[in-house]
N, CA, C and O atoms as a GROMACS GRO file, in nm:
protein
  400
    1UNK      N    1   0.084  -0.117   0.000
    1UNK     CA    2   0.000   0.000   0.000
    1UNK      C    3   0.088   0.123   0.000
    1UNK      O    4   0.191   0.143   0.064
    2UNK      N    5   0.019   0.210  -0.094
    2UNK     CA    6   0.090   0.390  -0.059
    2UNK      C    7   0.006   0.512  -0.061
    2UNK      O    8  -0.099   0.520  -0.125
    3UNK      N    9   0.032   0.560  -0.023
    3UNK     CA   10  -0.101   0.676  -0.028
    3UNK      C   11  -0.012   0.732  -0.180
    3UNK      O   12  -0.084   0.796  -0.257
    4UNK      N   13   0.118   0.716  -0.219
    4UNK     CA   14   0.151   0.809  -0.298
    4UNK      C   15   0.220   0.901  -0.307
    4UNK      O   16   0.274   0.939  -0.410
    5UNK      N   17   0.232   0.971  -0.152
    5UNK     CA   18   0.293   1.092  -0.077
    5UNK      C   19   0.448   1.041  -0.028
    5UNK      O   20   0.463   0.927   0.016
    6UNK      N   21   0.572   1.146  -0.040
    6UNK     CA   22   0.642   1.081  -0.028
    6UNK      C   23   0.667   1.076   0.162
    6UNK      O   24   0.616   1.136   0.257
    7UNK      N   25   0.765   0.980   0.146
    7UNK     CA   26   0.727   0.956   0.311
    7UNK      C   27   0.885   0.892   0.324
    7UNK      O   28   0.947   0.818   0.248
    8UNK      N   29   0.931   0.965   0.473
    8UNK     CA   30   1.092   0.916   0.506
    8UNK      C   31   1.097   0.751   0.521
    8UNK      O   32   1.197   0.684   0.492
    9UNK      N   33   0.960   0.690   0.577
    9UNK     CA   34   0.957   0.564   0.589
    9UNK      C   35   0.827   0.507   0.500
    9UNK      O   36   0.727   0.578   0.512
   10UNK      N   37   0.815   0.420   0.435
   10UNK     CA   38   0.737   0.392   0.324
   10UNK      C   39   0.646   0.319   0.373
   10UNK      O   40   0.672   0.215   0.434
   11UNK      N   41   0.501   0.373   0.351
   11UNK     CA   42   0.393   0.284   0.377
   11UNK      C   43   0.374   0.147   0.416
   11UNK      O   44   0.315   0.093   0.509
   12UNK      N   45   0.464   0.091   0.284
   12UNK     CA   46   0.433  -0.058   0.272
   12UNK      C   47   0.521  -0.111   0.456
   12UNK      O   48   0.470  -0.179   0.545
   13UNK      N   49   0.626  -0.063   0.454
   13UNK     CA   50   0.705  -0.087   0.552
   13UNK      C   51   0.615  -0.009   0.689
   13UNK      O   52   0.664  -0.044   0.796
   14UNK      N   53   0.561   0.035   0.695
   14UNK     CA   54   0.501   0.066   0.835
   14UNK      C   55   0.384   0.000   0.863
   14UNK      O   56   0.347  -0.011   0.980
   15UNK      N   57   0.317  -0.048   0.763
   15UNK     CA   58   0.215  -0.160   0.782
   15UNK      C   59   0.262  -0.332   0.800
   15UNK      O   60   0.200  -0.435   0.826
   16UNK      N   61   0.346  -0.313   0.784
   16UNK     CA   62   0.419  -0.441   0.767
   16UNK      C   63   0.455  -0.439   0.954
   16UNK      O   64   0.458  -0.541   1.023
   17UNK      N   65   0.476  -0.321   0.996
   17UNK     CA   66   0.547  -0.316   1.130
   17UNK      C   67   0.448  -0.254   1.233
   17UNK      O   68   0.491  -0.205   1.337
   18UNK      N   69   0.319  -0.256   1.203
   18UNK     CA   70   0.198  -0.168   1.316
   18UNK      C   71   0.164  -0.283   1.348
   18UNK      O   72   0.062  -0.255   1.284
   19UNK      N   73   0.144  -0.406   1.390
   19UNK     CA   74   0.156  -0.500   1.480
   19UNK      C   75   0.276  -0.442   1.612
   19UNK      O   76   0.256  -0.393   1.723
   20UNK      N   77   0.372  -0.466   1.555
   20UNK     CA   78   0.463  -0.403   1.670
   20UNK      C   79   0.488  -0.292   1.757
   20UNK      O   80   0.546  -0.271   1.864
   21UNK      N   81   0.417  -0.224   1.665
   21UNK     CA   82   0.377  -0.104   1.752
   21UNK      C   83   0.228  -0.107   1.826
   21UNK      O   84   0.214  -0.030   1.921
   22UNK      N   85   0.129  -0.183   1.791
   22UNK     CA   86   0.054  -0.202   1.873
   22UNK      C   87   0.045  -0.283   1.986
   22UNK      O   88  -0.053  -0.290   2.061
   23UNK      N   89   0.222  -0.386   2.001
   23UNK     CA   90   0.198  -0.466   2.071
   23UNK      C   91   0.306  -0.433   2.165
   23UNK      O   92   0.345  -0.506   2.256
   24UNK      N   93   0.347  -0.325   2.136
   24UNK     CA   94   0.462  -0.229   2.192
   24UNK      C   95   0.644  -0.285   2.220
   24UNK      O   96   0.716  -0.258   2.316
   25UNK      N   97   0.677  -0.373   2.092
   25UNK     CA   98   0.674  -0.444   2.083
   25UNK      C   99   0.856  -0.363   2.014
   25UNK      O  100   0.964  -0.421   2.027
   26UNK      N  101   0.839  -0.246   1.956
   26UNK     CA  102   0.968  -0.189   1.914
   26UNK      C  103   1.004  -0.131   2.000
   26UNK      O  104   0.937  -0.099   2.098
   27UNK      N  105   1.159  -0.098   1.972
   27UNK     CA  106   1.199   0.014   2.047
   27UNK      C  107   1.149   0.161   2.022
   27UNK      O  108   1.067   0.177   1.931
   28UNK      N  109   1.202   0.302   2.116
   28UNK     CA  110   1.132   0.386   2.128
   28UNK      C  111   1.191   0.448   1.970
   28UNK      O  112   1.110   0.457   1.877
   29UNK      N  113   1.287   0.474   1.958
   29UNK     CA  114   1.372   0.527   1.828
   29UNK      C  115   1.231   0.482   1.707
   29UNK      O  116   1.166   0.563   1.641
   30UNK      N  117   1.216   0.343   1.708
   30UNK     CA  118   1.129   0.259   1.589
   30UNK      C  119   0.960   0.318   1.635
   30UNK      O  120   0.878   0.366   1.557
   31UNK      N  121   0.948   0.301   1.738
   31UNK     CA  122   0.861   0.352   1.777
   31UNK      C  123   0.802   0.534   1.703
   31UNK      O  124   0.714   0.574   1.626
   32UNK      N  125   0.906   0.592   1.779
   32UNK     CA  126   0.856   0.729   1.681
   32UNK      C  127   0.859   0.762   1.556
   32UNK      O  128   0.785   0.842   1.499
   33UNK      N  129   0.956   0.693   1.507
   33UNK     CA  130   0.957   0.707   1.360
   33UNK      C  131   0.799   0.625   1.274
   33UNK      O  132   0.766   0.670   1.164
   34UNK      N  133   0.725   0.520   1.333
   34UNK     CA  134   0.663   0.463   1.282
   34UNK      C  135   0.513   0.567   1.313
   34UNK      O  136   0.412   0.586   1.244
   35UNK      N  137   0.540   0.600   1.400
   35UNK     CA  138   0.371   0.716   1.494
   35UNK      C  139   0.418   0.844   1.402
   35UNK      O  140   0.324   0.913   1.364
   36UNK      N  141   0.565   0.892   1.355
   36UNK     CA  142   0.542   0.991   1.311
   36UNK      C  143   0.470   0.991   1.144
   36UNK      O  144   0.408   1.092   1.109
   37UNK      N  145   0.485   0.857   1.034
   37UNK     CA  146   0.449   0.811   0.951
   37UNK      C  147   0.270   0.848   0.968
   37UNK      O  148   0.205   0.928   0.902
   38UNK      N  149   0.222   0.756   1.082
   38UNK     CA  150   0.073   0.772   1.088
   38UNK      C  151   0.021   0.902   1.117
   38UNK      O  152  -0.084   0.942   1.067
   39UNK      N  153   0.074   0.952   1.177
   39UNK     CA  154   0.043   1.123   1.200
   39UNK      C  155   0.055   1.206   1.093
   39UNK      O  156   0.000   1.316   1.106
   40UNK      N  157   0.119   1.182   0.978
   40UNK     CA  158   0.096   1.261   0.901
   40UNK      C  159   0.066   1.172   0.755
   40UNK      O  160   0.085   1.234   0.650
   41UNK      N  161   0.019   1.032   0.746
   41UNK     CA  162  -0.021   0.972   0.660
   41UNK      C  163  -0.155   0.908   0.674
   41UNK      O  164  -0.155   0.801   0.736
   42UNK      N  165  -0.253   0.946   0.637
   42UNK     CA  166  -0.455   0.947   0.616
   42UNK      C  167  -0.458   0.796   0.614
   42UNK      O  168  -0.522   0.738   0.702
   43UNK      N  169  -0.386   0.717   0.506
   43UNK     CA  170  -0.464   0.607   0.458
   43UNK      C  171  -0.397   0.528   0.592
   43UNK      O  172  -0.470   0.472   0.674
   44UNK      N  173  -0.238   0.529   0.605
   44UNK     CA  174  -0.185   0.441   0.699
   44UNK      C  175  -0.238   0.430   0.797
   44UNK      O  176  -0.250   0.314   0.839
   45UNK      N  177  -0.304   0.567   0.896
   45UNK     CA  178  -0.369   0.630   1.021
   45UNK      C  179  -0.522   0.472   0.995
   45UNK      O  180  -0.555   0.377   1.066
   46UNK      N  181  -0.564   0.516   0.878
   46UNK     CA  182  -0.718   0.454   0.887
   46UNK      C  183  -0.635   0.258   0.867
   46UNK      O  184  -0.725   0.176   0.847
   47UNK      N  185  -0.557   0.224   0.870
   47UNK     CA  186  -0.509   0.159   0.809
   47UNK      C  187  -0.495   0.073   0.966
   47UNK      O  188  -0.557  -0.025   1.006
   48UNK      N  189  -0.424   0.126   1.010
   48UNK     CA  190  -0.403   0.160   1.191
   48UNK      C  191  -0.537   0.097   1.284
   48UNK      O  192  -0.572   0.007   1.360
   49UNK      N  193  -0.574   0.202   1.224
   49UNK     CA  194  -0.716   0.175   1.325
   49UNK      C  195  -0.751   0.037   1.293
   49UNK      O  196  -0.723  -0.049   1.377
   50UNK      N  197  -0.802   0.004   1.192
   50UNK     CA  198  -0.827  -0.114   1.160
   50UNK      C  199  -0.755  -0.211   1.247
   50UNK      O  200  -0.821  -0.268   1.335
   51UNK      N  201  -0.620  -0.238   1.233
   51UNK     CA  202  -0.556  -0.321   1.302
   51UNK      C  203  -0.545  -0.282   1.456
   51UNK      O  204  -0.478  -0.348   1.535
   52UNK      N  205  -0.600  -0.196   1.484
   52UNK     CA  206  -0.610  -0.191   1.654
   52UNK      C  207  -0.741  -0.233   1.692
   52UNK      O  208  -0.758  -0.279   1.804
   53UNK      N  209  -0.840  -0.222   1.608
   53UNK     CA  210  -1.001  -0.271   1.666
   53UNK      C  211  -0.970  -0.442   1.670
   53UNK      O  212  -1.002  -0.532   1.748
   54UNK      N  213  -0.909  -0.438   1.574
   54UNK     CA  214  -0.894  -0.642   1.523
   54UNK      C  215  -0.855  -0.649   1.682
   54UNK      O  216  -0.943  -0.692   1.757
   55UNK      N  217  -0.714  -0.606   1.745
   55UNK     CA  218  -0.607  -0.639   1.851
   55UNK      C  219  -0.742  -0.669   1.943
   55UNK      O  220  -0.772  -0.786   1.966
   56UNK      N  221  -0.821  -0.562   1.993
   56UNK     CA  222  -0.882  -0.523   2.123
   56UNK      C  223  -0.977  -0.660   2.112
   56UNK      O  224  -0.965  -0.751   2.195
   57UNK      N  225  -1.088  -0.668   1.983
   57UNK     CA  226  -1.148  -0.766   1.975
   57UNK      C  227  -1.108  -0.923   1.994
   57UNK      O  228  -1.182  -1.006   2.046
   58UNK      N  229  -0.972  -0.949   1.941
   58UNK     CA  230  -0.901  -1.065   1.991
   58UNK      C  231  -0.861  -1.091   2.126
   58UNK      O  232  -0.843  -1.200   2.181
   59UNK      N  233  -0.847  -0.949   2.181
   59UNK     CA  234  -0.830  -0.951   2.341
   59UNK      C  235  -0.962  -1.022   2.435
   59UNK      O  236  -0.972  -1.106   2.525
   60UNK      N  237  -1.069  -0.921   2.346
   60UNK     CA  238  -1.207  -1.001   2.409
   60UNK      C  239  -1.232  -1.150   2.398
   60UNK      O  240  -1.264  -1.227   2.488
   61UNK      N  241  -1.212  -1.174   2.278
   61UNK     CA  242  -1.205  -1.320   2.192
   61UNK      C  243  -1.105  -1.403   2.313
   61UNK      O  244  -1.143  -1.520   2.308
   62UNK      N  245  -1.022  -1.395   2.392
   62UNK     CA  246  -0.946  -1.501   2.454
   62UNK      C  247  -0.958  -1.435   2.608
   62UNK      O  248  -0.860  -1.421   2.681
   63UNK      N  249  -1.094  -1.396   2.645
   63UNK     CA  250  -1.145  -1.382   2.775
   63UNK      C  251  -1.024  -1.248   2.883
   63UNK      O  252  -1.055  -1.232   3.001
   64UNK      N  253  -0.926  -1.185   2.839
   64UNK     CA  254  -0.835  -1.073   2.903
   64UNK      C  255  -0.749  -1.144   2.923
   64UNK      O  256  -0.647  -1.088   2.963
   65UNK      N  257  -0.742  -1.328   2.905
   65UNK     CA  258  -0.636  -1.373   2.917
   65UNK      C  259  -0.544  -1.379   2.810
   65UNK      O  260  -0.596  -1.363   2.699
   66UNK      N  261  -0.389  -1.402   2.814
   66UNK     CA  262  -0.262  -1.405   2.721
   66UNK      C  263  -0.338  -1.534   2.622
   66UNK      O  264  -0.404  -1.635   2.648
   67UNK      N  265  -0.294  -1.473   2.508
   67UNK     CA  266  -0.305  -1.587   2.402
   67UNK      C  267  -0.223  -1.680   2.380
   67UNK      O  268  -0.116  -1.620   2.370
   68UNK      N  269  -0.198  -1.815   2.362
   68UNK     CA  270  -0.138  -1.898   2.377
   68UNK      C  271  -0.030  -1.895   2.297
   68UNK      O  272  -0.062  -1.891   2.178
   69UNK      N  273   0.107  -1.896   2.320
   69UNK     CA  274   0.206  -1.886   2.194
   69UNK      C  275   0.242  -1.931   2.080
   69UNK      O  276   0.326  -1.882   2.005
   70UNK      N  277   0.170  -2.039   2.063
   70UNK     CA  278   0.110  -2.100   1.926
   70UNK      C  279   0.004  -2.041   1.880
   70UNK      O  280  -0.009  -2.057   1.759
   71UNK      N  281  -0.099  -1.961   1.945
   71UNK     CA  282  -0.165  -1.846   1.813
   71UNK      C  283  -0.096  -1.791   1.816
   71UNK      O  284  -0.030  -1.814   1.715
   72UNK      N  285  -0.050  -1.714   1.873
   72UNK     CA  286   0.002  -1.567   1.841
   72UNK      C  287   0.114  -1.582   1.758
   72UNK      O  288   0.166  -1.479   1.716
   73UNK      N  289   0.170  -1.707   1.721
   73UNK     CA  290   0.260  -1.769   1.626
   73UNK      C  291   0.170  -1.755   1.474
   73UNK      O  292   0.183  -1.681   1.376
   74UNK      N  293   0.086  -1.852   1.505
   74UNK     CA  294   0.010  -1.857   1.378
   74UNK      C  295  -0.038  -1.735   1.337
   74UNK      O  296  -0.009  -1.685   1.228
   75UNK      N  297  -0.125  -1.672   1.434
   75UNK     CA  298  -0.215  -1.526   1.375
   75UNK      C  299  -0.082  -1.460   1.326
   75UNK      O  300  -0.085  -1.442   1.205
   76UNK      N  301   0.038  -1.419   1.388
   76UNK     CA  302   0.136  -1.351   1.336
   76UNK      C  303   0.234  -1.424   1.145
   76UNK      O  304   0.297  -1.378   1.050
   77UNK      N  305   0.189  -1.537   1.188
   77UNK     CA  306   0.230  -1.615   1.024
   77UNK      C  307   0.151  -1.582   0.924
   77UNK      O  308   0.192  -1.550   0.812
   78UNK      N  309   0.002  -1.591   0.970
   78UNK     CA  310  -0.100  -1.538   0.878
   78UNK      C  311  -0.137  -1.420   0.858
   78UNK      O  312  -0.217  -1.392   0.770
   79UNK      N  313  -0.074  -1.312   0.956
   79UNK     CA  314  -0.057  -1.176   0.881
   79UNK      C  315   0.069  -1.136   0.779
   79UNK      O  316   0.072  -1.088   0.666
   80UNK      N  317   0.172  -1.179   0.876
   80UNK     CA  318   0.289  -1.186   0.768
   80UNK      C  319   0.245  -1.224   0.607
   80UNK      O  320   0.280  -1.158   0.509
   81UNK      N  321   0.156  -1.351   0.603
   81UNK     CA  322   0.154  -1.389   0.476
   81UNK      C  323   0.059  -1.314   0.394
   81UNK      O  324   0.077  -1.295   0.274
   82UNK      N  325  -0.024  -1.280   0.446
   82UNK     CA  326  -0.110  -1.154   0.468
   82UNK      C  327  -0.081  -1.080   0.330
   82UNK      O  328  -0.109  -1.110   0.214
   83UNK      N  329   0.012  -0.927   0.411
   83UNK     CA  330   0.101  -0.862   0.381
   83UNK      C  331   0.164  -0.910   0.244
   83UNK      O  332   0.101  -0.892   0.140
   84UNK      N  333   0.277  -0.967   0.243
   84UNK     CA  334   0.313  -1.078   0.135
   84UNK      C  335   0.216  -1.047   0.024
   84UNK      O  336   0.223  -0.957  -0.059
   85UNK      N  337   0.105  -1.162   0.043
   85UNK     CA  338   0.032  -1.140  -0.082
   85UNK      C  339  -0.045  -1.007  -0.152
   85UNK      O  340  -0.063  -0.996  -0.273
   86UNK      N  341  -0.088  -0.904  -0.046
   86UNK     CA  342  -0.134  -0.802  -0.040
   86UNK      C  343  -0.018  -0.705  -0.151
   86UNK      O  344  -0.053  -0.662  -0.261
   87UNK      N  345   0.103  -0.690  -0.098
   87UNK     CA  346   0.227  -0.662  -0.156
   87UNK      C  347   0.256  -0.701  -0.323
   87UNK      O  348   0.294  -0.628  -0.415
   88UNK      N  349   0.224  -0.832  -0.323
   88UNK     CA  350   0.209  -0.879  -0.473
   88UNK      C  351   0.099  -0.817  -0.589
   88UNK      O  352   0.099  -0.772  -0.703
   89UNK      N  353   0.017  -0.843  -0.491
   89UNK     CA  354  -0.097  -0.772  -0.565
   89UNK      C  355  -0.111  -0.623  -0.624
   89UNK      O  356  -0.161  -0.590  -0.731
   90UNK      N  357  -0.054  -0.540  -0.525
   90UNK     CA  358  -0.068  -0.402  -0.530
   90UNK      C  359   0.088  -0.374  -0.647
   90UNK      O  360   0.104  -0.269  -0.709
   91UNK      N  361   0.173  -0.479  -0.652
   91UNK     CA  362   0.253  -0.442  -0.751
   91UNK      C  363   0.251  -0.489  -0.854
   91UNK      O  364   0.344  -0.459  -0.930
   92UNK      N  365   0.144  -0.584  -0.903
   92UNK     CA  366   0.076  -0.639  -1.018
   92UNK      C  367  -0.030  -0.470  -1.096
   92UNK      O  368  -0.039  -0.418  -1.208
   93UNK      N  369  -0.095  -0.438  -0.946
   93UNK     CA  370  -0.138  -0.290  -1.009
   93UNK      C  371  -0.105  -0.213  -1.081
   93UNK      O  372  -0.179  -0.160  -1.164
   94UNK      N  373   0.078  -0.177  -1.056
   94UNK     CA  374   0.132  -0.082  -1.104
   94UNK      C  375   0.137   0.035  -1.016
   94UNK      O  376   0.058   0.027  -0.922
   95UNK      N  377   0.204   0.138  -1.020
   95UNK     CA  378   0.229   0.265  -0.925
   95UNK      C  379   0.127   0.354  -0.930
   95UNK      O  380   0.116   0.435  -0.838
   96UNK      N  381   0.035   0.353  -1.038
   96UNK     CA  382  -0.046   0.440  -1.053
   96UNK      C  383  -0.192   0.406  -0.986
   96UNK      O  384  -0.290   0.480  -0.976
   97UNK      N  385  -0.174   0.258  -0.939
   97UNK     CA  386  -0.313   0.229  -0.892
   97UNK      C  387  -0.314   0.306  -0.762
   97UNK      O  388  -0.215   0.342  -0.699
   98UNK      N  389  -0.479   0.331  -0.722
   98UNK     CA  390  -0.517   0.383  -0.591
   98UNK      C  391  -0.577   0.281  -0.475
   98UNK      O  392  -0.660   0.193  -0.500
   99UNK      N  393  -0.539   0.300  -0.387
   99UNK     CA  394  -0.586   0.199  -0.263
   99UNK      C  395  -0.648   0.249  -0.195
   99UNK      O  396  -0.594   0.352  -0.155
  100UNK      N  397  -0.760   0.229  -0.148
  100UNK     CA  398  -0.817   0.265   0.033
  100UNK      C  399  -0.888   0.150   0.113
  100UNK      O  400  -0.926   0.170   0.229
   0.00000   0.00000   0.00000
């Protein structure tokens, strides 16, 4: 994904890495550089949200207790692969396609 706009850290790469920041999960350095991306990028921000309603709802989904480290293995394999194919696709588009 890109909004298009140029950006010190590239879309595709900060979606690839907002798991980790929602799971607080980088350091602070990675940390700001990735919040400063969403703060001034629309689609990534809505992009964001998305993947934080999923987090909270999975939180509900396994009662406030820790998820077992074999999901959080798998759910994290199946976003990775996710991504991946998502990635393929959007460069089958071409640069000129639009995403939201």
């Amino acid at each position: 994904m890109s909004c298009g706009k140029p950006h010190e850290t590239p879309c595709s790469e900060v979606l690839a890495e907002v798991w980790l920041l929602l799971d607080d999960e980088c350091n602070q350095p990675r940390r700001s550089t990735l919040q400063h991306h969403l703060d001034e990028c629309e689609p990534c921000l809505e992009q964001y949200g998305i993947h934080e309603h999923l987090k909270l709802l999975l939180a509900r989904k396994c009662g406030g207790e820790h998820a077992p480290d074999e999901f959080k293995d798998r759910l994290r394999a199946t976003i990775r692969q996710t991504v991946i194919e998502y990635r393929a696709s959007t460069a089958q588009d071409g640069p000129t396609a639009q995403h939201g």
